[in-house]
C-alpha positions as CSV (number, residue, x, y, z in Angstrom):
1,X,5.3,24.6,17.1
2,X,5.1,21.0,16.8
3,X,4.2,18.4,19.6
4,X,4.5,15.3,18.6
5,X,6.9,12.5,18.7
6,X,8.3,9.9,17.1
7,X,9.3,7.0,19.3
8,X,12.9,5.8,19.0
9,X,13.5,2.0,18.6
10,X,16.8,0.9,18.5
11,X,15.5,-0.6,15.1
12,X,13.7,2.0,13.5
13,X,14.9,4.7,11.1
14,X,14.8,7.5,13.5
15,X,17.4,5.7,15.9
16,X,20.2,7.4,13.2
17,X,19.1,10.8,13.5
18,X,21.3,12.4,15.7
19,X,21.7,16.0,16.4
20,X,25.2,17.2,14.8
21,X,25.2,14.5,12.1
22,X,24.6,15.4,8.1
23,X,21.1,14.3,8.3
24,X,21.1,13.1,4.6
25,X,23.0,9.8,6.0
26,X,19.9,9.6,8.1
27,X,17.8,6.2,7.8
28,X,14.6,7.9,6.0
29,X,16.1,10.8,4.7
30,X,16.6,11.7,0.8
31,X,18.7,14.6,-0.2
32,X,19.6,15.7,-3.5
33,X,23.1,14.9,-4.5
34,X,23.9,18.1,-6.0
35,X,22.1,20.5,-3.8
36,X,22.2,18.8,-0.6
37,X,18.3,19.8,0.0
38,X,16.3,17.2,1.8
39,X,13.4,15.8,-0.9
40,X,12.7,12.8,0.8
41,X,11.5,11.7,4.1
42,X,10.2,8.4,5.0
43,X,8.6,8.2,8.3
44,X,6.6,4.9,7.5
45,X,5.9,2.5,10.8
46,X,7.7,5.0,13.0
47,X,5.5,5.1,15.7
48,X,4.5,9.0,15.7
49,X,1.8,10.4,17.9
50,X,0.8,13.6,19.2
51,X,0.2,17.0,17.5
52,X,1.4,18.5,13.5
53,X,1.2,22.2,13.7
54,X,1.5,23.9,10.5
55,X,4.4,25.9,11.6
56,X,6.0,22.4,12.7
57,X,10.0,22.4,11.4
58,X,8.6,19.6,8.9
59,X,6.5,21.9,6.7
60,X,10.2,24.5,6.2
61,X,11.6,21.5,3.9
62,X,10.6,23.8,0.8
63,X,12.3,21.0,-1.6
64,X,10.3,17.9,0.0
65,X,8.5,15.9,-2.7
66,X,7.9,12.9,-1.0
67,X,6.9,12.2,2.6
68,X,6.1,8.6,3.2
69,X,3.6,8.2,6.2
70,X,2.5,4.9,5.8
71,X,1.2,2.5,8.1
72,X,0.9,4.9,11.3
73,X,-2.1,4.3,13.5
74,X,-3.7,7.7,13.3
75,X,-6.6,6.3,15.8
76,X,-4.5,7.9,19.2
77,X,-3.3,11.2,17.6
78,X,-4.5,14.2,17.1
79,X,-2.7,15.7,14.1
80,X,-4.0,19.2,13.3
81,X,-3.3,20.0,8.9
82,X,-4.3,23.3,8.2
83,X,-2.9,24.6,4.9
């Protein structure tokens, strides 16, 4: 289970990514053009906090091959990796 969040400012990427809409027209979102699969997220300045669990819905992207975290303050969170 995850517990963290990502706040949602009317200008950040996350403000597209609406529950019912193909999430590859998501800001921050790659997907393949054949397959569909999501193989890119970009998350970069997006304000997260809180907890990553390992079971988190993040790690069931089995086709991810880049995840951009960049320039997140880290210093207030607690994210837990465990592989």
């Amino acid at each position: 289970m995850s517990s963290f969040r990502i706040d949602t400012y009317p200008y950040s990427k996350t403000a597209t990514w609406k529950n019912g809409t193909d999430c590859c027209s998501w800001n921050g979102v790659t997907c393949d053009t054949i397959s569909g699969h999501v193989v890119g997220l970009n998350l970069a300045n997006e304000g997260i906090e809180g907890q990553l669990h390992p079971n988190s819905t993040l790690f069931h992207l089995p086709h991810l091959q880049s995840l951009d975290l960049s320039n997140i303050d880290f210093l207030d969170s607690h994210f837990h990796f465990k592989f």
